[in-house]
PAFI-708988 format. One record per residue: x, y negated, z of N, C-alpha, C in turn; residue in one letter. Coordinates in steps of 0.001 Angstrom, whole numbers, padded with zeros to 6 digits, always signed. Layout:
# residues N
XYZXYZXYZA
...
//
This chain:
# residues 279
+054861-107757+090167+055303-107068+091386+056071-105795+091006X
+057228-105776+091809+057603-104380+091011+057762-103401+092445X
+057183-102600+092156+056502-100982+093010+057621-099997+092940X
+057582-099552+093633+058700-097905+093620+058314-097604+092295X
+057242-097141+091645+057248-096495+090195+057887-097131+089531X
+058168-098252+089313+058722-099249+088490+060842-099448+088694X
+060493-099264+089594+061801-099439+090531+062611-097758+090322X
+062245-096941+090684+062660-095450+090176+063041-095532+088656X
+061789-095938+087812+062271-096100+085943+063246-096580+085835X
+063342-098042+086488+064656-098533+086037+065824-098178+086579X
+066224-097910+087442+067125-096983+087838+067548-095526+086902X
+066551-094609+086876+066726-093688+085827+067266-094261+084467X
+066537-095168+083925+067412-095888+082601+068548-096371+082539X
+068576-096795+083885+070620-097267+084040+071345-096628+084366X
+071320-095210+084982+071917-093951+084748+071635-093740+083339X
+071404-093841+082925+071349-092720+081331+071932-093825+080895X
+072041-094792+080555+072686-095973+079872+074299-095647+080324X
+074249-094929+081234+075796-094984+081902+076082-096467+082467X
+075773-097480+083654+076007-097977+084225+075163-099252+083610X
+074013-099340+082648+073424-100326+082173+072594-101354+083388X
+073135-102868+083464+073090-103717+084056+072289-104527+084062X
+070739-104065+083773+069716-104933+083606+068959-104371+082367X
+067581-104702+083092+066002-103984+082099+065225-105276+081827X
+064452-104916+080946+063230-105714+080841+061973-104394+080622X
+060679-105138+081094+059749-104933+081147+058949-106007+081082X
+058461-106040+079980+057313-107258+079510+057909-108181+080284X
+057363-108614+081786+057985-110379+082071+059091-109598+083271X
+059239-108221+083623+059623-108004+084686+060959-107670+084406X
+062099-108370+085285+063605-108608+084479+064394-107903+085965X
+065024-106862+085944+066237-106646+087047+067494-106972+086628X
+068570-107360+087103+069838-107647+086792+070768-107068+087520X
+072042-106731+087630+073099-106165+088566+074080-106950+087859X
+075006-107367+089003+076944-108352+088646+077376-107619+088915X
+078787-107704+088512+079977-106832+088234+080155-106211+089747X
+079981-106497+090609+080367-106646+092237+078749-105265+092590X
+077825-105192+091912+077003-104249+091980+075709-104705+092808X
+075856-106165+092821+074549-106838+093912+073062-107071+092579X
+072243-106393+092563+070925-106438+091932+070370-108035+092533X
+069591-108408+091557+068528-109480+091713+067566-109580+090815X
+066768-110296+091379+065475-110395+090633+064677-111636+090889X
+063864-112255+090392+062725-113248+090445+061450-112731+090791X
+061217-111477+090549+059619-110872+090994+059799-110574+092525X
+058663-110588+092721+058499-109930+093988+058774-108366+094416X
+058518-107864+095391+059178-106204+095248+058121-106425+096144X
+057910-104644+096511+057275-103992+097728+058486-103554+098414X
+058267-103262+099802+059376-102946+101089+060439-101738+100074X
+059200-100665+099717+059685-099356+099221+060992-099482+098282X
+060364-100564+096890+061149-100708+095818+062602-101110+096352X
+062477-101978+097501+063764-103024+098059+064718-101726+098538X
+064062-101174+099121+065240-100063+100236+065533-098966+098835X
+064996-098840+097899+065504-097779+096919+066735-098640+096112X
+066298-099793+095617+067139-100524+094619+068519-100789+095633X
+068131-100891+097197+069200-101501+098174+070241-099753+097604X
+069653-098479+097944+070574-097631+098380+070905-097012+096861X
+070267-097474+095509+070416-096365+094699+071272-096991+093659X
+071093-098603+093674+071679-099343+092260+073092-098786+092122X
+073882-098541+093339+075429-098357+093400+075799-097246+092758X
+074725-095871+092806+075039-095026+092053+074516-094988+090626X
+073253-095615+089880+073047-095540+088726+073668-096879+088237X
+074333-097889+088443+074846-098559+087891+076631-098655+088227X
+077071-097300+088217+078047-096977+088097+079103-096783+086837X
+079891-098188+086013+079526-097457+085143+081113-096379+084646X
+082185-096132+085564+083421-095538+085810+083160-094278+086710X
+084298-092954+086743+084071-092563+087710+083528-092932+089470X
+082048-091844+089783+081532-092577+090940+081275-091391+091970X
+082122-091214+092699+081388-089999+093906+080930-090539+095358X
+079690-089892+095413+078962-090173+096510+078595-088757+097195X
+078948-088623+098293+078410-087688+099905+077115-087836+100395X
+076780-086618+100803+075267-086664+101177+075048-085762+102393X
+074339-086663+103406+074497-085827+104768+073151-086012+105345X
+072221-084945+105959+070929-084794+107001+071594-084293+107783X
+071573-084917+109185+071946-084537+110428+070874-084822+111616X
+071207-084413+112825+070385-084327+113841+071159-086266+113999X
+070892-086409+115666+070977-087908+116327+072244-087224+117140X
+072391-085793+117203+073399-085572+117986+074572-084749+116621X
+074669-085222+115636+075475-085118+114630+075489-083594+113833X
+074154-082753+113965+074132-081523+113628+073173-081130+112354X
+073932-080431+111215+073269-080143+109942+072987-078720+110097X
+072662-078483+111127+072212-076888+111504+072642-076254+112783X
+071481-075125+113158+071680-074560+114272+073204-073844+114019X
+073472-073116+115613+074491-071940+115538+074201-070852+113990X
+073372-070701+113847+072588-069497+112898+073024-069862+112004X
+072771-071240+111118+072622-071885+110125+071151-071907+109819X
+070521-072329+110624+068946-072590+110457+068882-073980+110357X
+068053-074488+109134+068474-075868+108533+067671-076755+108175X
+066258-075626+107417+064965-076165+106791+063741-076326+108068X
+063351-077944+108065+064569-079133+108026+065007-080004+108822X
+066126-080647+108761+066603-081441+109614+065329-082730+109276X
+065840-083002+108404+065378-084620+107755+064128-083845+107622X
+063135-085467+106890+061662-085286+106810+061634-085163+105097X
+060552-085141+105207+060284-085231+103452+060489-086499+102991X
+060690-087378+103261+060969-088506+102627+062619-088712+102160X
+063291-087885+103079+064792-088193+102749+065161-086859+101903X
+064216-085703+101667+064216-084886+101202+063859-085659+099111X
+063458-086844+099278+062784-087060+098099+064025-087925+097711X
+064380-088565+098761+065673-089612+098219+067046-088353+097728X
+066690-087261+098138+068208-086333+097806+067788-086074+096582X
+066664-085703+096391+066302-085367+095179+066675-086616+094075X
+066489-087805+094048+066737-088894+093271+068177-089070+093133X
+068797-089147+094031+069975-088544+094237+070656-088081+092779X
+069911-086691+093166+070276-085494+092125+070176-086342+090547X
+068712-086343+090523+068635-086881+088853+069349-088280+088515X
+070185-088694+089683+071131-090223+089298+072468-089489+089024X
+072767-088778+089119+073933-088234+088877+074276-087118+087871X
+075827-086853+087418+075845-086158+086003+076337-084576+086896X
+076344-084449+087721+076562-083221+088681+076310-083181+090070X
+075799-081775+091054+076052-081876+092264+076981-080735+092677X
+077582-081167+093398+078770-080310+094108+078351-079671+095291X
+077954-077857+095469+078155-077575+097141+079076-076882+097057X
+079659-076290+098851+080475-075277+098693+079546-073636+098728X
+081112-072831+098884+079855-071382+098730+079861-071157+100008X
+079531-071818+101363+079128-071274+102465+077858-071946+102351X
+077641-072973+101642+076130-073804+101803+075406-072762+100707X
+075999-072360+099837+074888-071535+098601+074819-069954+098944X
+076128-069518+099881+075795-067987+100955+074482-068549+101534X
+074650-069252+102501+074053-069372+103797+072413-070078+103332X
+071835-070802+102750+070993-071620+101640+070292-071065+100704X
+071127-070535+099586+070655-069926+098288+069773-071332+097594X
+070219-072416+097831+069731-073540+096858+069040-073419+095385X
+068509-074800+095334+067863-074789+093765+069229-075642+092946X
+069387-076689+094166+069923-077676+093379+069502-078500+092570X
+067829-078658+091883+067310-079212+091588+066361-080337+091795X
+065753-081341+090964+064918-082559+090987+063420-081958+091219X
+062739-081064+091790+061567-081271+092398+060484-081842+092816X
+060952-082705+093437+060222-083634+094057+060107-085095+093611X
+060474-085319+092668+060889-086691+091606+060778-086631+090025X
+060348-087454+089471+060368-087591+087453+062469-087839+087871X
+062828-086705+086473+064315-087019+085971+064655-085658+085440X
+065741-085656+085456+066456-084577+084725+067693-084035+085628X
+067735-082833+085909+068261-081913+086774+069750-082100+086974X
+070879-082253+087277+071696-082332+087121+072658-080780+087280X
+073761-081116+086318+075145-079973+086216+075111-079485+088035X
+075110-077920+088030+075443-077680+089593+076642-077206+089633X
+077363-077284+090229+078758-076955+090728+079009-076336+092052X
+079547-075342+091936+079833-074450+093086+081553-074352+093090X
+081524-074617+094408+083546-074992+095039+082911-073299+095338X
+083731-072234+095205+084147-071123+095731+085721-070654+095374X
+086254-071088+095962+087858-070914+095718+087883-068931+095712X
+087757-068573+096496+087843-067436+096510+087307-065821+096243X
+086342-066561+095243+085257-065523+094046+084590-065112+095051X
+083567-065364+096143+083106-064516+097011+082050-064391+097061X
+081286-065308+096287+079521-065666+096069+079195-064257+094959X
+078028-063575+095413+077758-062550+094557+076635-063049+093063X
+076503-062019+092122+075386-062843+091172+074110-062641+091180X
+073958-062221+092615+072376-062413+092906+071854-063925+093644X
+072766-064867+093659+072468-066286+094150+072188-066851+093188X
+070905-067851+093554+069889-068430+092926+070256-069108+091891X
+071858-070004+092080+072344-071000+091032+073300-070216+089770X
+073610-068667+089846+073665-068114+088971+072551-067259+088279X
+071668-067198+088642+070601-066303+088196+069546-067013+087418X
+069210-068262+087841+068354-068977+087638+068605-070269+086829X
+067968-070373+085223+068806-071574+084109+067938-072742+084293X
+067607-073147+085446+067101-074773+085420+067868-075634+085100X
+068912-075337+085282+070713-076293+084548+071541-075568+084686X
+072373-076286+083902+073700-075667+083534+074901-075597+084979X
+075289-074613+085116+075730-074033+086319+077850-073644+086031X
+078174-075035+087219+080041-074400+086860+080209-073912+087575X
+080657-072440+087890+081868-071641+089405+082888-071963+089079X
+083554-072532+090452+084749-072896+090565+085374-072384+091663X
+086270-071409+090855+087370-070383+091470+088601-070787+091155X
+089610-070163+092592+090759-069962+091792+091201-069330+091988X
+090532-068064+091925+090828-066144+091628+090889-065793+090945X
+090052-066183+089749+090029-065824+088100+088036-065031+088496X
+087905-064334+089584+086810-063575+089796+085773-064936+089694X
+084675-064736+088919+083419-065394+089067+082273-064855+087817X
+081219-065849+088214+079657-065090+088211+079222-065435+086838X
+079575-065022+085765+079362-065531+084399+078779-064561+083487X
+077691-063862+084247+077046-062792+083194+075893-063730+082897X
+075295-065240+083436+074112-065942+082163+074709-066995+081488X
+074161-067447+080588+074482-068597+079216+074467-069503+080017X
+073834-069586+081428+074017-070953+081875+074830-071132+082213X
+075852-070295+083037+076737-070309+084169+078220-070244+083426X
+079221-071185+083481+080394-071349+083060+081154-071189+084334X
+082021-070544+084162+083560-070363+084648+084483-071508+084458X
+085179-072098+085828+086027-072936+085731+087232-072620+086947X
+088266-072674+086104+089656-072322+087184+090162-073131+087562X
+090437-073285+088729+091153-074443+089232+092548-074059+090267X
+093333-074429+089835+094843-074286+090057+094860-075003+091903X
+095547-073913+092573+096153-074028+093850+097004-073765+094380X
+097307-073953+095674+098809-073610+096264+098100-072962+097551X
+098397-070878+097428+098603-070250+098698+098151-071066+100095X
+097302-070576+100683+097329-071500+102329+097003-072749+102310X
+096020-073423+100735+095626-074538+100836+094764-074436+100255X
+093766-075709+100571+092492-075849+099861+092511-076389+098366X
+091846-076621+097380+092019-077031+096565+091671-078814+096365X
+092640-079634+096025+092865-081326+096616+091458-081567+096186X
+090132-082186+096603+088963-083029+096269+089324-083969+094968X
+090362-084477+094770+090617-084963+093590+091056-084510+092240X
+091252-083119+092483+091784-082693+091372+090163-081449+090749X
+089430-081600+092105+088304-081202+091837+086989-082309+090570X
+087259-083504+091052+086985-084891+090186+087436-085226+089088X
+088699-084390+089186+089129-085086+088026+088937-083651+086499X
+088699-082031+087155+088098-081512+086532+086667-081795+086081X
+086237-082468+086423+084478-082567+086275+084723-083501+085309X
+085354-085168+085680+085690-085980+084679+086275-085880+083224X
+086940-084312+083351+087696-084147+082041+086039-083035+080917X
+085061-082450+081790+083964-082100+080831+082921-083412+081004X
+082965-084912+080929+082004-085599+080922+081105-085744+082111X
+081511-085334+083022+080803-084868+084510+081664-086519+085712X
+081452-088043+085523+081924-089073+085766+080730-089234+087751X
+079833-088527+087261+078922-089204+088142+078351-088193+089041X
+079373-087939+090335+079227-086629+090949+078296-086837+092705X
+078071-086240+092823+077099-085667+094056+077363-084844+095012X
+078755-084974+095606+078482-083574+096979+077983-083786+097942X
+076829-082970+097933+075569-082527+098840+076054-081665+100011X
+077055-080497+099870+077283-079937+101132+077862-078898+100529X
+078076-078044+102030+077927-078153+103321+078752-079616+104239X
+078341-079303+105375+079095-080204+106260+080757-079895+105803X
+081549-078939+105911+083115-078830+105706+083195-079357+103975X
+082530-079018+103080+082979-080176+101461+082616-080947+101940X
+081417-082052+102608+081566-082877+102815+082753-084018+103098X
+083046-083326+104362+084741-083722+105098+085658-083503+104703X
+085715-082535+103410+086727-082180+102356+087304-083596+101697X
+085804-084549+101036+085984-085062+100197+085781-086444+101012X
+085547-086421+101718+085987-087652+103018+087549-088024+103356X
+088073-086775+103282+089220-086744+104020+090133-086638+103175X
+090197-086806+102009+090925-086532+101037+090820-088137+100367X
+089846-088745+101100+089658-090334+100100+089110-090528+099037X
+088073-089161+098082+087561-089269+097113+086577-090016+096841X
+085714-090622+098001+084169-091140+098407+084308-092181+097925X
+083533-092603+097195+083105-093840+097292+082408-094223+097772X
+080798-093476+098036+080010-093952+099322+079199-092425+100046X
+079334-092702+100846+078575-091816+101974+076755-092148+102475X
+076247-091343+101873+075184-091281+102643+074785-090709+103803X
+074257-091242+104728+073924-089922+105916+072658-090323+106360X
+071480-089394+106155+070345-089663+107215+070307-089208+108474X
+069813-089860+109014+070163-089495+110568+068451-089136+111244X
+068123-088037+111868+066604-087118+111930+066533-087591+113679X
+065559-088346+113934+065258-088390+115849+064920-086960+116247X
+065861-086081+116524+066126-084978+116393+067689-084362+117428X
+067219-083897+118245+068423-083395+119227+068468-081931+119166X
+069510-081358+118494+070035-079737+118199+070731-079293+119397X
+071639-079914+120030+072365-079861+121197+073562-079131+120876X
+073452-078217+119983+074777-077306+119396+074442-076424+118185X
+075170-076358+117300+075417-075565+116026+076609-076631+115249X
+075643-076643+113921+077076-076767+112617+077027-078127+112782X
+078284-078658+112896+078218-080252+112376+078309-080592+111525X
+077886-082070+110863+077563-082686+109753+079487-082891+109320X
+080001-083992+109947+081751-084162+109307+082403-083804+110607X
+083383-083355+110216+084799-082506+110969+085849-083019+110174X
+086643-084397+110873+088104-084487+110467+088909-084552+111436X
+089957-084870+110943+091166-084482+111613+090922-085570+113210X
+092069-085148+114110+091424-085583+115144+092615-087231+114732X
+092145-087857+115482+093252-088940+115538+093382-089362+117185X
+094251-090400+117068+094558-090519+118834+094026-091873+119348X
+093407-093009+118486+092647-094237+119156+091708-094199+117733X
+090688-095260+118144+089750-095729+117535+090073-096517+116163X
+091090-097582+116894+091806-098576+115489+091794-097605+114355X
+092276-096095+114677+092129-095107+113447+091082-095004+112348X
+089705-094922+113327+088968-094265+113165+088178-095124+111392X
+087042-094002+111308+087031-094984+110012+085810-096092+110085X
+085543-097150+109528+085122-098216+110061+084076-099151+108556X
+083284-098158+107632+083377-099106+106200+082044-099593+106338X
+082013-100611+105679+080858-101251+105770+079486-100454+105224X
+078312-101011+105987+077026-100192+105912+075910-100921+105905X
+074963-100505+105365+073618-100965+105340+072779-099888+105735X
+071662-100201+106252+070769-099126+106858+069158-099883+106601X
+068042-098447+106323+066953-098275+105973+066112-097466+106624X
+065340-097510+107180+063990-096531+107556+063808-095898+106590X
+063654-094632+107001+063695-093870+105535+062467-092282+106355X
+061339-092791+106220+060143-091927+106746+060091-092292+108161X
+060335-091263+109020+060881-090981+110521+062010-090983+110509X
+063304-090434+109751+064401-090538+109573+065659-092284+109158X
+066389-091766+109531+067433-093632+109053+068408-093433+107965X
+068164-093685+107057+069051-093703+106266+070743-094851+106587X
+071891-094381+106947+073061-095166+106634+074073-094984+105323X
+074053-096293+104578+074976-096125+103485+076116-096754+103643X
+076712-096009+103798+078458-095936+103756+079114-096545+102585X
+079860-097734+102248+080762-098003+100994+082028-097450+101857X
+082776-096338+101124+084215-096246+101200+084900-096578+100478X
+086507-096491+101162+087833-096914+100346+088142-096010+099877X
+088334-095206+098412+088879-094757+098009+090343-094591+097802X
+090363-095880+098254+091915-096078+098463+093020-095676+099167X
+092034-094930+100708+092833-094317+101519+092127-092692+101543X
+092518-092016+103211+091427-091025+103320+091044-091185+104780X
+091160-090572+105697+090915-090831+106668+091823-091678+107711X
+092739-091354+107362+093541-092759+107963+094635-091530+109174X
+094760-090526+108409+095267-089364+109222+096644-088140+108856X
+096657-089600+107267+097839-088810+106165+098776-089136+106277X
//
C-alpha cells in the first residue's frame, strides 16, 4: 500500500534526481511517461492519489518548470483591504505550499508580499530541504530588517534594478536585472536569470500582482490555486489581468481538482506558449 509517507519520499527523490521517472521500494514500484502521467500496480490511500495527482508535474520536471501559487477566498480574495492574510486557506493547503517549496530549486515573491508579510519562505511543516528565496524588488525598496535578509535558513537572491540592495549577510546575494524606464521587468527574463545560476525549478508564491505578472507574460506552466469556503467581500485580489472584451478570450487550460482539507485545490496546466491572450 503506498501512504502519503511513502508517496512524499518518492517525490522528494525525483526532485533531487532532477526529473527521475520511477522508484523502487522493495516490491513497491512508481513510474511516470514522457507525457508526465504516473502509474502504479499497488494500491494507494485517497491522500497519496491527490498528492502524486498534483505534485508528480513538478518533481518530475526534468527541463525548465514554473509553477504559480494562489490561496484565495470563493469570492477571489488573497487578503483584506489592510492586507490581513493569516489565513485564507486551512492548514492543509498551508502543508501542500510548503511541499511545494521543498519540490522546487527556488521561490519567487514580490517586495509588496515580503513589505506587507515579512515571510520565512521556508519548509516547516514538511521533511525536505528549503529552497533558494528570491525577492522581485525592482526598485531597492525592501529595508534589511526583513526576515529573508536577516535570517540564513537559505540562500537568499535580491533582485533589483537600481543597483541598491540588501547584501550585508553571506546569505543574501545581489542580482541585477536589466530594464526599460516605465516598465516592469519581462517574467521571462526573470527565468531565464534563475536558469542561468542552476535555479530550473521555480515557485512564485506571490503576491497576487507577480502572480499575474507571470501569468500574463506566458511564463506558467501550471497554476495552482486553492480556493477557502470563505467570503472577504472586498480587499486584494488573487489575479488581475488585462481586461479583454469576450470570453472566447478568456483563458480556458485544462484542470484537475482535489479536496484539499476544507479548502479545493485547482491545478491549472498552462500554455506557455502564449500569455493571456491580450498581446
Amino acid at each position: 500500500m503506498i501512504d502519503e509517507t511513502y508517496a512524499w519520499q518518492w517525490l522528494r527523490d525525483a526532485a533531487r534526481s532532477h526529473g527521475g521517472h520511477s522508484a523502487d521500494a522493495g516490491s513497491t514500484r512508481l513510474t511516470v511517461d514522457n507525457a508526465g502521467r504516473w502509474q502504479t500496480e499497488e494500491a494507494l490511500t485517497d491522500a497519496a492519489r491527490a498528492m502524486l495527482d498534483a505534485l508528480v508535474p513538478v518533481a518530475c520536471s526534468g527541463a525548465t518548470f514554473v509553477i504559480g501559487q494562489l490561496g484565495q477566498s470563493l469570492d477571489g480574495r488573497i487578503a483584506t483591504a489592510s492586507g490581513h492574510s493569516h489565513y485564507v486557506t486551512g492548514y492543509a493547503s498551508r502543508v501542500h505550499l510548503h511541499r511545494l517549496r521543498a519540490l522546487v530549486d527556488a521561490v519567487v515573491v514580490g517586495a509588496g508580499t515580503v513589505a506587507a508579510d515579512d515571510p520565512q519562505l521556508t519548509v516547516r511543516h514538511v521533511e525536505g530541504d528549503n529552497p533558494v528565496r528570491v525577492v522581485l524588488d525592482p526598485r531597492g525598496r525592501l529595508g534589511a530588517d526583513r526576515r529573508l535578509f536577516s535570517d540564513p535558513a537559505a540562500p537568499t537572491l535580491h533582485l533589483t534594478a537600481t543597483g541598491r540592495a540588501q547584501d550585508r549577510h553571506a546569505h543574501v546575494r545581489h542580482v541585477a536585472l536589466a530594464s526599460t524606464p516605465g516598465q516592469s521587468v519581462p517574467a521571462a527574463s526573470i527565468v531565464a536569470r534563475l536558469a542561468e545560476r542552476g535555479l530550473r525549478r521555480v515557485l512564485v508564491e506571490g503576491g497576487g500582482a507577480t502572480v499575474s505578472r507571470f501569468v500574463d507574460d506566458g511564463v506558467l506552466d501550471r497554476l495552482h490555486v486553492v480556493v477557502a469556503p470563505m467570503l472577504i467581500g472586498s480587499g486584494r485580489p488573487a489575479l488581475s489581468l488585462p481586461e479583454i472584451d469576450t470570453l472566447e478570450r478568456a483563458l480556458r487550460p485544462a484542470c484537475q481538482s482535489a479536496a484539499m482539507g476544507e479548502d479545493r485545490l485547482f491545478d491549472l496546466a498552462l500554455d506557455r506558449a502564449h500569455a493571456s491572450g491580450n498581446g
